[in-house]
GULUM-237309 format. One record per residue (C-alpha): residue number from 1; residue in one letter; x, y, z negated. Coordinates in steps of 0.02 Angstrom, whole numbers, plus 50000, padded with zeros to 5 digits. Last residue first. Layout:
residues N
   seq   type       X       Y       Z
   NUM      A       X       Y       Z
...
This chain:
residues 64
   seq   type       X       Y       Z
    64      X   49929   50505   49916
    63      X   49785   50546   49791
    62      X   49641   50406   49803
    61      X   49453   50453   49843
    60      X   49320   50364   49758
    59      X   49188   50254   49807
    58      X   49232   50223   49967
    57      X   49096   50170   50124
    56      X   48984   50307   50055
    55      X   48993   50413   50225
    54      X   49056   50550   50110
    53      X   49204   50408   50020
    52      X   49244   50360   50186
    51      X   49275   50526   50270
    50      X   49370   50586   50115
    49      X   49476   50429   50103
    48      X   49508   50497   50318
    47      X   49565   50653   50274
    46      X   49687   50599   50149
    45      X   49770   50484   50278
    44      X   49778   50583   50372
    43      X   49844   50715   50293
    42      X   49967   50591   50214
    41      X   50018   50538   50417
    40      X   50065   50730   50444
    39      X   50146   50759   50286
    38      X   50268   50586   50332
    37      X   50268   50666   50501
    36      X   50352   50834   50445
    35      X   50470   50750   50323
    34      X   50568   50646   50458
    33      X   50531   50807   50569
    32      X   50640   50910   50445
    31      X   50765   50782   50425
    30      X   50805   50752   50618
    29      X   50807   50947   50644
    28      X   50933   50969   50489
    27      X   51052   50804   50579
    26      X   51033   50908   50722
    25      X   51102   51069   50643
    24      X   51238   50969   50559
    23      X   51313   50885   50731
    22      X   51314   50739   50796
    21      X   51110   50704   50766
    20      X   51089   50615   50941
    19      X   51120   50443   50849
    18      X   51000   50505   50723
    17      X   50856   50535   50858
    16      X   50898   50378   50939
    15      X   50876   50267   50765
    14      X   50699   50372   50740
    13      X   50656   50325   50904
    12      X   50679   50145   50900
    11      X   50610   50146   50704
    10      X   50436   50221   50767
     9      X   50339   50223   50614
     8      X   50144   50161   50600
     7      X   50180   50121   50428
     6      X   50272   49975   50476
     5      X   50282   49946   50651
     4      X   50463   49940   50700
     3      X   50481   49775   50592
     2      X   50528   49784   50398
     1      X   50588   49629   50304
């Protein structure tokens, strides 16, 4: 269903990451920077809706 490209997610390092979470200070770190990108791709993605709907190419910017 998924492959390691959806959403511009890499599942490879993600699965490394968790495998290196052995302990519950890791497994925090892992979880923080799991939510840390996700608010880091919605900027973008926000940012660019606003680029698009100022250069007229959108006609109205989406939330999310």
């Amino acid at each position: 269903m998924s492959n390691n490209s959806d959403a511009g997610f890499d599942y490879d390092r993600y699965r490394k990451l968790l495998a290196e979470a052995n302990d519950e200070a890791k497994r925090l770190d892992f979880i923080n920077l799991l939510i840390n990108e996700k608010a880091r791709d919605r900027l973008a993605r926000q940012s660019l809706r606003a680029t698009l709907v100022n250069m007229g190419i959108m006609t109205t910017p989406r939330v999310g």
